[in-house]
C-alpha positions as CSV (number, residue, x, y, z in Angstrom):
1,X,7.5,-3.5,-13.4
2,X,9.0,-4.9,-10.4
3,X,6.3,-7.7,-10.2
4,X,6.8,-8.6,-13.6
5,X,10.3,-9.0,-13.0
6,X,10.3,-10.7,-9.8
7,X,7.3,-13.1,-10.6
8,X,9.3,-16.3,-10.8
9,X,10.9,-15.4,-7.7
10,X,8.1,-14.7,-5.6
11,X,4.4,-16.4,-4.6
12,X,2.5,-13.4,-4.2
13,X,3.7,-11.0,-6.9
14,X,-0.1,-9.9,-7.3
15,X,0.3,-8.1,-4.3
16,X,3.1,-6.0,-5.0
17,X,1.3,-5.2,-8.1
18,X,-1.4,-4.9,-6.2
19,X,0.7,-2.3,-3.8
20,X,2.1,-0.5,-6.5
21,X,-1.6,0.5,-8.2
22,X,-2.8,1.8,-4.7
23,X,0.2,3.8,-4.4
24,X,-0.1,5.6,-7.4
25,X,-3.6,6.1,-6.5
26,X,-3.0,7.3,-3.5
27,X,0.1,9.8,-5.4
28,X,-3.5,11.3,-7.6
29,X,-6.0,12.0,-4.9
30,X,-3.2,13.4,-2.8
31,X,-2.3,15.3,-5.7
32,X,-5.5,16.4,-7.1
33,X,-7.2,17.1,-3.5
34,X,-4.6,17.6,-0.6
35,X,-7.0,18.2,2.0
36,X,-8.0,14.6,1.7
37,X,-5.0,13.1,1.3
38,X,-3.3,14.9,4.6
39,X,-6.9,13.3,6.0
40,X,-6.3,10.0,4.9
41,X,-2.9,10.5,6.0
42,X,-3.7,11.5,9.5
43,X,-6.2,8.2,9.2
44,X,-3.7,5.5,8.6
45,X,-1.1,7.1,11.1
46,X,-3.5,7.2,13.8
47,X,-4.7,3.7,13.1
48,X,-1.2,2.2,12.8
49,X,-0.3,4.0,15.8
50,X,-3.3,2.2,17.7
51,X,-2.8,-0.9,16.5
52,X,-6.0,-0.7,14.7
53,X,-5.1,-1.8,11.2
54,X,-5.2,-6.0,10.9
55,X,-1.5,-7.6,10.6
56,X,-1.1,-9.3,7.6
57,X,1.0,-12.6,7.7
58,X,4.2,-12.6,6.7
59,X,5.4,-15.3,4.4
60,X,8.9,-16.2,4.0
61,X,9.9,-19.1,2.0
């Protein structure tokens, strides 16, 4: 809903959409099987904490 509303105001409001779809994805698996989700969890921690994940730009405008 956000996107929708702040289309005109942003470029890249595909992305929050975008954002918002894989977090309510990742709200069911977690949900539906725990184990993986405290897996996948563990995953992107670990990565983050290693620098491992790629750094997406940040545009300001």
């Amino acid at each position: 809903m956000a996107a929708i509303r702040l289309g005109k105001a942003i470029e890249s409001e595909w992305m929050l959409a975008a954002g918002g779809l894989a977090s309510i994805a990742f709200g069911a698996i977690v949900f539906f099987a725990p184990e993986a989700g405290a897996l996948a969890t563990v995953w992107l921690i670990s990565m983050y904490a290693t620098g491992a994940l790629p750094r997406l730009p940040l545009v300001l405008s």
